[in-house]
Residue frames relative to the residue before (quaternion, step in Angstrom):
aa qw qx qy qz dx dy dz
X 1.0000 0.0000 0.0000 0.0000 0.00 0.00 0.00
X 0.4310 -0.7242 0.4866 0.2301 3.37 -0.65 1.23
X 0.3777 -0.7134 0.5441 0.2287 3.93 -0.96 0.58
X 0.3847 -0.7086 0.5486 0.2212 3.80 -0.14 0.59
X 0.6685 0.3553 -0.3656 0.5415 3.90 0.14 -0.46
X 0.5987 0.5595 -0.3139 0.4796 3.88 0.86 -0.85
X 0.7024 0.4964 -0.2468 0.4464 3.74 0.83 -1.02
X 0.5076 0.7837 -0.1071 0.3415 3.00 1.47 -0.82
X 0.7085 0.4032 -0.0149 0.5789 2.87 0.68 -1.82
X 0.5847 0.5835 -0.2572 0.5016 3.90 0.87 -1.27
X 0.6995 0.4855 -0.1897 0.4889 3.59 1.13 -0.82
X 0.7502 0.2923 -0.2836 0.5209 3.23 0.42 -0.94
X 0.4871 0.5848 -0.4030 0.5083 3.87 1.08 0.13
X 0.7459 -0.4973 0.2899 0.3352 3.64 1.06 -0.66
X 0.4435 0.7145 -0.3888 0.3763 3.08 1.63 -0.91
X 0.4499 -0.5488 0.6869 0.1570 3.00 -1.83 0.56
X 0.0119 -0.7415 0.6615 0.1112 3.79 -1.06 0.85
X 0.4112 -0.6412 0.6479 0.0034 2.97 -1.26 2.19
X 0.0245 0.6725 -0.7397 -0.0038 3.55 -1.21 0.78
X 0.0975 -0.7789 0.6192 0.0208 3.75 -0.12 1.20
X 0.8860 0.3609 -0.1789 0.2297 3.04 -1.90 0.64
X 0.3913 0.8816 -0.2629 0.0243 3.13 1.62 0.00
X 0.3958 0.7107 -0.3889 0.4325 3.05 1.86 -0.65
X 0.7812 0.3858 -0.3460 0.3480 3.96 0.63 -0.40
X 0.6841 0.2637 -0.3327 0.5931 3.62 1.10 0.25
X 0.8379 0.3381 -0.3308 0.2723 4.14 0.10 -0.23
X 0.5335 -0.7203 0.2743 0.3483 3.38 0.31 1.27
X 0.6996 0.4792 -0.2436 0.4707 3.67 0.85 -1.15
X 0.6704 0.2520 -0.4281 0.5512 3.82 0.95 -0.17
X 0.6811 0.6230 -0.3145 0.2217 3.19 0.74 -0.35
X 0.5367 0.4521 -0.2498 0.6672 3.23 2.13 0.09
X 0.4266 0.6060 -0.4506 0.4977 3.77 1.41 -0.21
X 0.8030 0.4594 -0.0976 0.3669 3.32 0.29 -1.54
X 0.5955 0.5156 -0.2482 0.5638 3.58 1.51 -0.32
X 0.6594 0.5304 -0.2757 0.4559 3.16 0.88 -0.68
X 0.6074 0.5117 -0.2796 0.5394 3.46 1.42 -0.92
X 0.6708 0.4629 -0.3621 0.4523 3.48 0.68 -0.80
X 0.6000 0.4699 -0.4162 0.4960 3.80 0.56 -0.96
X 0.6317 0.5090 -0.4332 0.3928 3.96 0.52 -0.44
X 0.7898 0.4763 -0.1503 0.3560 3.25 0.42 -1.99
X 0.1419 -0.6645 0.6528 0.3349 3.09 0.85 -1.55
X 0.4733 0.6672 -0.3739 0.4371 3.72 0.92 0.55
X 0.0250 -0.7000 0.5436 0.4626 3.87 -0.13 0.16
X 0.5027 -0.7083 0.4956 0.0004 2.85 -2.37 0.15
X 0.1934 0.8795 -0.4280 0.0766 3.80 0.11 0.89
X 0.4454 -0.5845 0.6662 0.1268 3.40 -1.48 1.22
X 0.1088 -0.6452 0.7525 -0.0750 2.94 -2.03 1.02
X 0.2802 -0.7351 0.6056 0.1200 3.44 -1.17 0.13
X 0.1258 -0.8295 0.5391 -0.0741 3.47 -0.77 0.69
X 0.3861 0.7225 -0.5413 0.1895 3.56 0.15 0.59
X 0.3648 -0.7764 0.5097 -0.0653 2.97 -0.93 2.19
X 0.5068 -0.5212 0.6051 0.3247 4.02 -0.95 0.12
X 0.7108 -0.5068 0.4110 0.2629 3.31 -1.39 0.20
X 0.6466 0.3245 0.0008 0.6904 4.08 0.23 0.13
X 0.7553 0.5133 -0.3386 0.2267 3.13 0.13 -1.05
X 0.1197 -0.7595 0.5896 0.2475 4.01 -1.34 -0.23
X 0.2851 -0.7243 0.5806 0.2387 3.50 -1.04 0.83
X 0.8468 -0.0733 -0.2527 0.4623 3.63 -0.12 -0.14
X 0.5594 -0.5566 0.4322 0.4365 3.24 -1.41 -0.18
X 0.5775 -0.3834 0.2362 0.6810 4.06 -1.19 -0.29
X 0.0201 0.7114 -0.6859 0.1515 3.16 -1.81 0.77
X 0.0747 -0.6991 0.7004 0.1233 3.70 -0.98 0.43
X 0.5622 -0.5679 0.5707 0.1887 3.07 -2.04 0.69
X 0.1987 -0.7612 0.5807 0.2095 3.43 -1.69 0.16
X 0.4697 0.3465 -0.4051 0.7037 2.98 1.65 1.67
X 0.5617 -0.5139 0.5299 0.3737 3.34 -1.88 0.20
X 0.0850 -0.7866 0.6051 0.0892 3.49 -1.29 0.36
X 0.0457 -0.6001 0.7850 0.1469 3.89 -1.08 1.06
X 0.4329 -0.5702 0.6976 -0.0286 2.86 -1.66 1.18
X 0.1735 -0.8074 0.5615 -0.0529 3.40 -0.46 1.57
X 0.1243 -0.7883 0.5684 0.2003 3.90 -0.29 0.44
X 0.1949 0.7506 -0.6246 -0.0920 3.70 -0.42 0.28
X 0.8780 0.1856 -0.2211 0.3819 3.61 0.20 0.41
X 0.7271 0.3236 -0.0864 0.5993 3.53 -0.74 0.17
X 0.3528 -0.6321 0.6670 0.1763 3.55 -2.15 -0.96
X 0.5195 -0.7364 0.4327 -0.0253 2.91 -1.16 1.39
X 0.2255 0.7867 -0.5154 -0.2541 3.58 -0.71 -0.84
X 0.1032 -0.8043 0.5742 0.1129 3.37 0.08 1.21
X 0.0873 -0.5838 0.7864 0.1818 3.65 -2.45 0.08
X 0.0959 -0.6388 0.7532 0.1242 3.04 -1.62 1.07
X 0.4638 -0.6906 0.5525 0.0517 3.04 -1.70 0.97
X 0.2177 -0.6357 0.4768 0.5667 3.99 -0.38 -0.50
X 0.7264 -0.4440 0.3689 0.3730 3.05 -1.63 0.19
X 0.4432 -0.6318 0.5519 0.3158 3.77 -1.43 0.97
X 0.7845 0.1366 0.1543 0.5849 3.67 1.41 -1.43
X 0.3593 -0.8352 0.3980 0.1222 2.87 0.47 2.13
X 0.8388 -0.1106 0.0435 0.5314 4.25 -1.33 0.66
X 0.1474 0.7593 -0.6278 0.0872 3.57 0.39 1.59
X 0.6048 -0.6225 0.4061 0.2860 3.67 -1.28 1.14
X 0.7419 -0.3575 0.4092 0.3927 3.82 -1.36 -0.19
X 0.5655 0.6090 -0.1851 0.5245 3.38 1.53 -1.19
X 0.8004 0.1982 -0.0785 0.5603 4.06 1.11 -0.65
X 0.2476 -0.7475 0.5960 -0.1571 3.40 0.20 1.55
X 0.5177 -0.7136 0.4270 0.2012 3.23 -1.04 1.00
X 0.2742 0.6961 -0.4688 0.4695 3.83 2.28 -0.23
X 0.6517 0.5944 -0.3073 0.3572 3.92 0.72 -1.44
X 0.8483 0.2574 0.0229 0.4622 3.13 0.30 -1.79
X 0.1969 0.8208 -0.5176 0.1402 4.04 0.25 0.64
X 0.0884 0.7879 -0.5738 0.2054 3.05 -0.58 1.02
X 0.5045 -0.6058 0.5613 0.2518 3.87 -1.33 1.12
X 0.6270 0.6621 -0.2553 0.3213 3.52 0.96 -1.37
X 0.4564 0.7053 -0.4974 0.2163 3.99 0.29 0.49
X 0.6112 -0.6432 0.4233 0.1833 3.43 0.91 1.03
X 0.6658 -0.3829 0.3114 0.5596 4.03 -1.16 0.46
X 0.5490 -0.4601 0.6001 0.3562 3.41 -1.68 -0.26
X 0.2403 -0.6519 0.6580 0.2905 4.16 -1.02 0.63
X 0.8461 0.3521 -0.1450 0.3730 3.58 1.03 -0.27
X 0.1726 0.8207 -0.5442 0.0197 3.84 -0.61 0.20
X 0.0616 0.7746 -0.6005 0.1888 3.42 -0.35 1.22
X 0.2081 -0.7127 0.6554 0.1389 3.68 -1.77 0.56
X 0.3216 -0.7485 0.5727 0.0911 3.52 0.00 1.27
X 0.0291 -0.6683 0.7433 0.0097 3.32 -0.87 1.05
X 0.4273 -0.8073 0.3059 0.2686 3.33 -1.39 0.35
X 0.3169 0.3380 -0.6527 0.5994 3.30 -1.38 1.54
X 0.7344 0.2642 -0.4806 0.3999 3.93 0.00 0.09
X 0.4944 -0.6991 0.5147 -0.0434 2.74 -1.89 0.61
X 0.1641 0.8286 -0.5202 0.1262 4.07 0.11 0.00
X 0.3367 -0.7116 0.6166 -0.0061 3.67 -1.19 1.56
X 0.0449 0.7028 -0.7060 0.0754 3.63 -0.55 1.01
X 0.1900 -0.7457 0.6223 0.1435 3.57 -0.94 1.43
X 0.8784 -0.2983 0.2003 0.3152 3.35 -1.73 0.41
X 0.7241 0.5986 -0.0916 0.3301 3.28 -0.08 0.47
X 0.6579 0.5537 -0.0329 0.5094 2.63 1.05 -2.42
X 0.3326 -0.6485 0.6737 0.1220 3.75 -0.64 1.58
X 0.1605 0.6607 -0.7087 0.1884 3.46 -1.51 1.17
X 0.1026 -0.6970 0.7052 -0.0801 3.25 -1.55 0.77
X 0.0705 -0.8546 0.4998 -0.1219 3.37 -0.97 0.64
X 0.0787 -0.8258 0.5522 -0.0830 3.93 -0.16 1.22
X 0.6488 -0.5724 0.4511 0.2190 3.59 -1.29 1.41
X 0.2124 -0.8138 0.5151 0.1653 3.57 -0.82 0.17
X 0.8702 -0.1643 0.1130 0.4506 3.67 -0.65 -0.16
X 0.8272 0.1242 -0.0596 0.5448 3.33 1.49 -0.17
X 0.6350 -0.4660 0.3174 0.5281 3.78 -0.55 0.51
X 0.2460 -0.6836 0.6862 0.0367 3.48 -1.62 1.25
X 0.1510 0.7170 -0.6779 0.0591 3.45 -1.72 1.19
X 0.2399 -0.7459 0.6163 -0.0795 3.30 -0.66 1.86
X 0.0275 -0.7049 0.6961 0.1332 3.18 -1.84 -0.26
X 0.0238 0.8519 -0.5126 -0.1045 2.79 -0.73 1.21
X 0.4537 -0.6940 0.5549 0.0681 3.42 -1.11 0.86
X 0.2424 -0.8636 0.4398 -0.0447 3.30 -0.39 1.51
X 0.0260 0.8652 -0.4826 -0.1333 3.29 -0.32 0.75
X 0.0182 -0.8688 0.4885 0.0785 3.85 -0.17 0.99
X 0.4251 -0.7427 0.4828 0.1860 3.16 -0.30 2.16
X 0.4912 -0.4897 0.6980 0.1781 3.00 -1.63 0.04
X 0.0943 -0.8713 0.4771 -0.0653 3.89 -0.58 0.88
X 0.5905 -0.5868 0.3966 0.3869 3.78 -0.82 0.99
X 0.7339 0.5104 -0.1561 0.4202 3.57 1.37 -0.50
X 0.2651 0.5729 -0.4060 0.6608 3.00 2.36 0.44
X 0.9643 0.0972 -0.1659 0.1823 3.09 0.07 -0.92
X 0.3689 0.7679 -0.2339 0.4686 2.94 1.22 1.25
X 0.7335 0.3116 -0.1352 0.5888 2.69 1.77 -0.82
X 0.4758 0.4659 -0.4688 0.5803 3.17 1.54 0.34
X 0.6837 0.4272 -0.4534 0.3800 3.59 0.43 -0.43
X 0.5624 0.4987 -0.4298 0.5003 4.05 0.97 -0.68
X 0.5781 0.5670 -0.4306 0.3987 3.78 0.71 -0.71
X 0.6156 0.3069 -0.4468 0.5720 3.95 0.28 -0.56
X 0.7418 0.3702 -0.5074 0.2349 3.74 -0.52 0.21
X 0.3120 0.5391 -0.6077 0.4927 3.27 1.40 1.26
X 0.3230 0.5392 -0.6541 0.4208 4.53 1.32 0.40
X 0.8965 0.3275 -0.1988 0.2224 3.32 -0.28 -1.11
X 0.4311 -0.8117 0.3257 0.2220 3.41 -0.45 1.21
X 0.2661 0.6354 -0.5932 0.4166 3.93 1.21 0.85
X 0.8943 0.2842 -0.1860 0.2914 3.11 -0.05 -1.35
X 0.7249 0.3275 -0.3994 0.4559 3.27 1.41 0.48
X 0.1237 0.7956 -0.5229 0.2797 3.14 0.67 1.77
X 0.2747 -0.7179 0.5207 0.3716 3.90 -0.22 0.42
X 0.6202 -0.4686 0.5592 0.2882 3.50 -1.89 1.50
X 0.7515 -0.4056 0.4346 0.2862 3.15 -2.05 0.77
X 0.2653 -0.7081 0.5604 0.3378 3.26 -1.17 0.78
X 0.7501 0.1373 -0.3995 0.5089 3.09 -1.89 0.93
X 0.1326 -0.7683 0.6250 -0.0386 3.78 0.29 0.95
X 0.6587 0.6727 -0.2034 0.2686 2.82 0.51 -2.43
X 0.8584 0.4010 -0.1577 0.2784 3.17 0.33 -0.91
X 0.7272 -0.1271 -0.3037 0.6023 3.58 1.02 0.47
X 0.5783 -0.6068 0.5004 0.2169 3.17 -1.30 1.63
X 0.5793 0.6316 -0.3666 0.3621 3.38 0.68 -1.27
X 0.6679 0.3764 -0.2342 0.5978 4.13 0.60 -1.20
X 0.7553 0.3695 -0.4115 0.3516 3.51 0.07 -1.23
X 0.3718 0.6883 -0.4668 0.4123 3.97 1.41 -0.21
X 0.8443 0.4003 -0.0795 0.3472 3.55 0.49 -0.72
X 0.4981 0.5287 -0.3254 0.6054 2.98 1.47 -0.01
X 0.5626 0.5764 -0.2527 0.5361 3.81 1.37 -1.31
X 0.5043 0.6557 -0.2552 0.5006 3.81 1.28 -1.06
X 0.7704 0.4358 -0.0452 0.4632 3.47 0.53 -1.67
X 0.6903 0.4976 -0.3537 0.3883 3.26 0.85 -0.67
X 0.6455 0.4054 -0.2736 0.5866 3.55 1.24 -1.75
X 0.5083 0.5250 -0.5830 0.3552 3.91 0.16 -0.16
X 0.6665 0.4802 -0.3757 0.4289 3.80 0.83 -1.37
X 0.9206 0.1706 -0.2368 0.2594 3.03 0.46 -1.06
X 0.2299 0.6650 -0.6110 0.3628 3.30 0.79 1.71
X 0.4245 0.6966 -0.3327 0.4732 3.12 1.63 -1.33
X 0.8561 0.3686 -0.1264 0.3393 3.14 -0.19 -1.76
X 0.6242 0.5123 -0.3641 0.4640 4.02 1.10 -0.58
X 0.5134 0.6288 -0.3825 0.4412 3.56 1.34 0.10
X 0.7277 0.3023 -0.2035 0.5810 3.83 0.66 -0.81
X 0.4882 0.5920 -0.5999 0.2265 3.43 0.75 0.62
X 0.5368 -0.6123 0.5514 0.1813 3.48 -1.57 0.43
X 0.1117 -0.8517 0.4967 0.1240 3.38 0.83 1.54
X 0.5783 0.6788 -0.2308 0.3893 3.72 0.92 -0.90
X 0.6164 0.5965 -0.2199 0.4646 3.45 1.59 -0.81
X 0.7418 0.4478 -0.0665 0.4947 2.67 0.92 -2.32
X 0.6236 0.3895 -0.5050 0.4521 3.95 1.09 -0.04
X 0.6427 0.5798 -0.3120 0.3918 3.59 0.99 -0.61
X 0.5130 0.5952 -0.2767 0.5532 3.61 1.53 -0.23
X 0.7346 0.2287 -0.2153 0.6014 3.56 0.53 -0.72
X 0.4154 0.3403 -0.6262 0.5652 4.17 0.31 0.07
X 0.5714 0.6015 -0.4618 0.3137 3.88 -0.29 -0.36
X 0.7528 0.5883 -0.0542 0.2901 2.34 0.20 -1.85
X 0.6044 0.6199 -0.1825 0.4660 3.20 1.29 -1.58
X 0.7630 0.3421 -0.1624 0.5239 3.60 0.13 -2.02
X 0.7649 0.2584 -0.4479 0.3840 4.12 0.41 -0.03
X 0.5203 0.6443 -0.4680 0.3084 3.25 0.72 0.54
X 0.3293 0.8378 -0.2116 0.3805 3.32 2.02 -0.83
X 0.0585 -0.8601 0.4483 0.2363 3.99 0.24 0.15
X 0.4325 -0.8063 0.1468 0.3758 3.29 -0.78 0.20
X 0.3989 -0.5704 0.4665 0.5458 3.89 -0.31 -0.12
X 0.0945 0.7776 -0.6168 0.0775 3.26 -1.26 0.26
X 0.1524 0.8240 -0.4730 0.2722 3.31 1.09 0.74
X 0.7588 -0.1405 0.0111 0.6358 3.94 -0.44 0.92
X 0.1340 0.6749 -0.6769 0.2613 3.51 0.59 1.25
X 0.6453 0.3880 -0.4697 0.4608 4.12 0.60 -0.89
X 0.6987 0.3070 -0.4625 0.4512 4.06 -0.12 -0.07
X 0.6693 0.5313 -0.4441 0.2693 3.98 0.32 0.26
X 0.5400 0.5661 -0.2469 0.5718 2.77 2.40 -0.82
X 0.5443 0.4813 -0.4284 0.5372 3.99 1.02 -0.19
X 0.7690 0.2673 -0.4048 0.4162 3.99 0.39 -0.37
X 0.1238 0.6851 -0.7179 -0.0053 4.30 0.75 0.16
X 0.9192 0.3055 -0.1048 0.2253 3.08 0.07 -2.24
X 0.6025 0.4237 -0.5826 0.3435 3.32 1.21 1.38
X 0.2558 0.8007 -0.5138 0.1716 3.35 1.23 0.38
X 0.2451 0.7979 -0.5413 0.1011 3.59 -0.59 0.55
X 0.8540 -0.3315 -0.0123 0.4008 3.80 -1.13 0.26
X 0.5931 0.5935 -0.1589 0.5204 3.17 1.97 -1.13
X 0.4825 0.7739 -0.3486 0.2161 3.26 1.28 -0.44
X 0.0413 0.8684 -0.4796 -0.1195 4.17 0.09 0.76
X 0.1420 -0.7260 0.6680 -0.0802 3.35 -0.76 2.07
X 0.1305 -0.6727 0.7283 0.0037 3.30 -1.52 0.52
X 0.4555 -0.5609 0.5784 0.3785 3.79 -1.20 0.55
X 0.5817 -0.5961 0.5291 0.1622 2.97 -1.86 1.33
X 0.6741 -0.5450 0.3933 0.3063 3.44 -1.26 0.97
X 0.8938 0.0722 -0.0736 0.4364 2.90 -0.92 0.36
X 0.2989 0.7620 -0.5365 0.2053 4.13 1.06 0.36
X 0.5836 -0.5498 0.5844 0.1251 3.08 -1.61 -0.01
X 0.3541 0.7707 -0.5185 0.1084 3.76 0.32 0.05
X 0.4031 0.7175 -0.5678 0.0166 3.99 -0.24 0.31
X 0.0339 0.8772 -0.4783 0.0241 3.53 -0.90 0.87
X 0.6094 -0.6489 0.4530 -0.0494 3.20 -1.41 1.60
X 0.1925 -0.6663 0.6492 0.3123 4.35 -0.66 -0.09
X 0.0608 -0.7818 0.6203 0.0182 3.50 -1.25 0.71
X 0.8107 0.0367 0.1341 0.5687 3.07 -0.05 1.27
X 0.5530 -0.5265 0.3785 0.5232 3.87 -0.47 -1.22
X 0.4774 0.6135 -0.4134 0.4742 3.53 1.12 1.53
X 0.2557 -0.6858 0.6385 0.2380 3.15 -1.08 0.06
X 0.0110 0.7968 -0.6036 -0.0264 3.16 -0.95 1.04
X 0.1625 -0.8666 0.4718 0.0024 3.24 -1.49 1.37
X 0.1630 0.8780 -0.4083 -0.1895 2.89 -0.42 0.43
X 0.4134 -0.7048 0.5581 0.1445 3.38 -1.38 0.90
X 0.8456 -0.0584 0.1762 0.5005 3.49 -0.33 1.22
X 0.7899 -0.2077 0.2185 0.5340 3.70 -1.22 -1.21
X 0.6710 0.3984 -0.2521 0.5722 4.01 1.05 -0.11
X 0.1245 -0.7907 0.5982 0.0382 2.87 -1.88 1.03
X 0.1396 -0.8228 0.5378 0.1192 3.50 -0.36 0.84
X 0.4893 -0.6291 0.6008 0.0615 3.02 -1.64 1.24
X 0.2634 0.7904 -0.5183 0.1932 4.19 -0.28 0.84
X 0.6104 -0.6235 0.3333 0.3571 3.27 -1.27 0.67
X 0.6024 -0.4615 0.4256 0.4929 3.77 -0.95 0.91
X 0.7049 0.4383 -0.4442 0.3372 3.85 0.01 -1.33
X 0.6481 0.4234 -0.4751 0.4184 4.05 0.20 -0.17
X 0.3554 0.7457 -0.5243 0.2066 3.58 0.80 0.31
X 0.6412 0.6383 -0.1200 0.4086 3.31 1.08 -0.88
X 0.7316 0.3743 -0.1267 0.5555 3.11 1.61 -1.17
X 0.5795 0.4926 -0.2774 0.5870 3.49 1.35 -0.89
X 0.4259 0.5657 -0.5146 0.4834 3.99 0.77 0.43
X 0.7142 0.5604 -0.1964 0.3705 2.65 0.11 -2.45
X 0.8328 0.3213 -0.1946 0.4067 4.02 0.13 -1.00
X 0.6526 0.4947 -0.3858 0.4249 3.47 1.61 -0.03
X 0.5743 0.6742 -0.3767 0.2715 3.24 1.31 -0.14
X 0.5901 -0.6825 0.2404 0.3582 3.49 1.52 0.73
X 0.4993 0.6531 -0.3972 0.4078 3.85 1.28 0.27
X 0.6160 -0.4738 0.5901 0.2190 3.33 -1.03 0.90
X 0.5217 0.6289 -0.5572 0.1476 3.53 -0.85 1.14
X 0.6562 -0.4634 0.4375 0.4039 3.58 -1.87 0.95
X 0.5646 -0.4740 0.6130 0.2844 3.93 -1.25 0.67
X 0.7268 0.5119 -0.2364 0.3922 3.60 0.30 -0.33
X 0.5756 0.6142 -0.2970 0.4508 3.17 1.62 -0.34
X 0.3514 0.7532 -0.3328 0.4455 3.20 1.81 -0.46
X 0.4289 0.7591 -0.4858 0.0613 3.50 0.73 -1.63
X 0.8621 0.3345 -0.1111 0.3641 3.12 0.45 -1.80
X 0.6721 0.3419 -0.4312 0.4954 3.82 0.75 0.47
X 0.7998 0.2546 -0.1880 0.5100 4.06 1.28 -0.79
X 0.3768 -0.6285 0.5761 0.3621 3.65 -0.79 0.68
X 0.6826 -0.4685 0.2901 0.4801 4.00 -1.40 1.26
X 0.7719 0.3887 -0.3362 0.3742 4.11 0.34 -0.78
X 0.6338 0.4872 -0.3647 0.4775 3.65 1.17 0.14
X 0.5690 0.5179 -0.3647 0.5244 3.63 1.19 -0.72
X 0.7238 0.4400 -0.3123 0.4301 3.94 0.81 -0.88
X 0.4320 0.6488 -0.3293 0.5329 3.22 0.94 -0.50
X 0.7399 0.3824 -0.2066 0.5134 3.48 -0.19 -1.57
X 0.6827 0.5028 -0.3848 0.3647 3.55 0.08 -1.16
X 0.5819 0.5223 -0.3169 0.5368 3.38 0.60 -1.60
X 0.6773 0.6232 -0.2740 0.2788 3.28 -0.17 -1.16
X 0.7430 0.4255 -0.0829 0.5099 3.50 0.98 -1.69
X 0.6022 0.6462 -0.2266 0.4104 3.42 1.32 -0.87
X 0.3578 0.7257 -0.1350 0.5720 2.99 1.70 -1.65
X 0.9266 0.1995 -0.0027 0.3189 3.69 -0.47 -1.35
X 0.4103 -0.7464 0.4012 0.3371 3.44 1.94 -0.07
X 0.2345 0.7247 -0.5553 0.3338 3.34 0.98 1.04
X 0.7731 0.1903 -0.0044 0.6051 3.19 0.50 -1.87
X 0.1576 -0.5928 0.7784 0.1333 3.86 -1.51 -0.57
X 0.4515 -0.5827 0.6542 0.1694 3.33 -1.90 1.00
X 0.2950 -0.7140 0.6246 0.1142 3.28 -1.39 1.32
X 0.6871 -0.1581 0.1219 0.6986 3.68 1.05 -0.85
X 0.5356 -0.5316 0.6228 0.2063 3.27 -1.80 0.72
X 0.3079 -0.7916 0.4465 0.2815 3.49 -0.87 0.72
C-alpha cells in the first residue's frame, strides 16, 4: 500500500508516478483496451505517467512492446531514436542491451494534450515534462511473434518420450561427445517438426488467445435479477467488450467466452452468430431460426454467461 505523504515528497523531488495496469480497474480504459484486443488479437495494457514539471521519468530506453502515447495533460517533449536491436522479444529488455551510442534523434515532438504518438518496439525514446505538470497514457501493445509460436510448438515435443530422456551422465565433461548427442537430438527433432499438425497447433493458440481474454461483467448481478422476465419483447444486445469466438467439435459447437467454455448444439450456430454480431435486437427476431422455447432458453442462457445484457424489458 502506497503512503500518500511518501508519494508526495518522491514527487515534488521529481519522481515520476507510475500507475500500472489500468485497463484492470477503470472501466473506460478497460473497454479501450478490449476493443483493441478483439481487433488485433494482441493483448493490451494501459499505464499512467504523471511527471512533475522539468522533470524526466525515464532515461533513453526502448520497449519490447508497441506504445501509443496518450497526452492527457500538460506537454511533453519526447526523442525517438532508431533502434540499437531491431523487434527485440520480452526475453531482451533494454536492462540487457544499454548503450550511449543512439545516434541523432529521427524524431522531436512536444505532445500537447489530445495528442497522440506510436513508438514501435525497439525504437529508443525518452521524454522530459515541460513548464507544467505532465499526464500521458501509454497503451501497450504486446505483439504476438513467429517465436511465440514456435516455442509453443517445440514445447509439445516434451509428448514424446525421446526427448525426455536424461543427457549422458558426466556430460559436462567432454564437450567434444556431449556435441553429438546435441547433433542427435536437433536431428530428431527435425524428424519430429515434420509430422507436426501446423493447422492444429495454429488452431491451439487462436484458443488460447480468446480464453485468455477476461470477462466484463460489470452490473452483471442486476441482469441476473431480470432472467425470469426475459421474454419475446425482450431487447438484448452483446456486452461490450465480450469475448465470443466459436469452433465445431465433433457435432457441437463450442464457445468460448473469455475464461468459460460452453458446450451447445451445432444447430444454434446460426442463431448464436446472429446475436454475436453486436446489434440491438427484440428475442423474437430469432423466430425464424429458434422455436419461442429455444430462443428463451438460449437468451437466458447467454445472459447467464455475460455474453449478451438486457437493453429494456418488454
Amino acid at each position: 500500500m502506497a503512503e500518500p505523504g511518501k508519494v508526495w515528497e518522491a514527487f515534488r523531488s521529481g519522481a515520476t508516478i507510475v500507475l500500472q495496469g489500468l485497463q484492470r480497474y477503470w472501466p473506460p480504459l478497460a473497454y479501450f483496451c478490449r476493443a483493441l484486443e478483439l481487433e488485433l488479437t494482441y493483448p493490451v495494457q494501459a499505464n499512467a505517467y504523471v511527471t512533475p514539471a522539468g522533470a524526466q521519468g525515464l532515461a533513453v530506453h526502448y520497449d519490447t512492446h508497441d506504445v501509443f502515447v496518450l497526452q492527457v495533460a500538460g506537454n511533453k517533449d519526447w526523442e525517438v531514436f532508431e533502434p540499437v536491436f531491431a523487434d527485440p522479444l520480452a526475453t531482451q529488455p533494454w536492462a540487457e542491451r544499454k548503450t550511449t551510442d543512439t545516434g541523432p534523434p529521427i524524431l522531436l515532438v512536444d505532445l500537447q494534450a489530445g495528442d497522440s504518438l506510436y513508438v514501435p518496439r525497439g525504437f529508443l525514446h525518452s521524454a522530459r515534462a515541460q513548464a507544467r505538470l505532465s499526464a500521458h497514457v501509454t497503451i501497450g501493445i504486446l505483439a504476438q511473434t513467429r517465436h511465440d509460436v514456435l516455442r509453443d510448438v517445440v514445447a509439445a515435443a516434451a509428448g514424446e518420450v525421446g526427448f525426455r530422456r536424461a543427457l549422458p551422465p558426466g556430460f559436462a565433461h567432454d564437450e567434444a561427445l556431449f556435441a553429438k548427442e546435441v547433433d542427435a537430438a536437433v536431428s530428431d527433432l527435425r524428424h519430429w517438426l515434420d509430422s507436426v499438425d501446423t493447422g492444429a497447433a495454429a488452431a491451439a493458440l487462436v484458443r488460447r488467445f480468446w480464453a485468455t481474454r477476461g470477462a466484463r461483467l460489470e452490473g452483471h448481478l442486476h441482469q441476473l435479477l431480470l432472467l425470469e422476465t426475459i421474454d419475446d419483447a425482450t431487447v438484448l444486445r452483446r456486452r461490450p467488450g465480450s469475448v465470443c469466438y466459436a469452433h465445431l467439435d465433433g457435432d457441437q459447437l463450442a464457445v468460448t467466452l473469455g475464461d468459460r467454455l460452453l458446450r451447445m448444439a451445432a444447430v444454434l450456430g446460426p442463431a448464436l452468430q446472429r446475436v454475436a454480431a453486436g446489434q440491438e435486437f427484440a428475442l423474437g427476431a430469432l423466430g425464424d431460426l429458434l422455436d419461442q422455447g429455444s430462443r428463451l432458453v438460449l437468451a437466458r442462457r447467454l445472459v447467464r454467461e455475460g455474453l449478451l445484457e438486457i437493453v429494456a424489458v418488454g
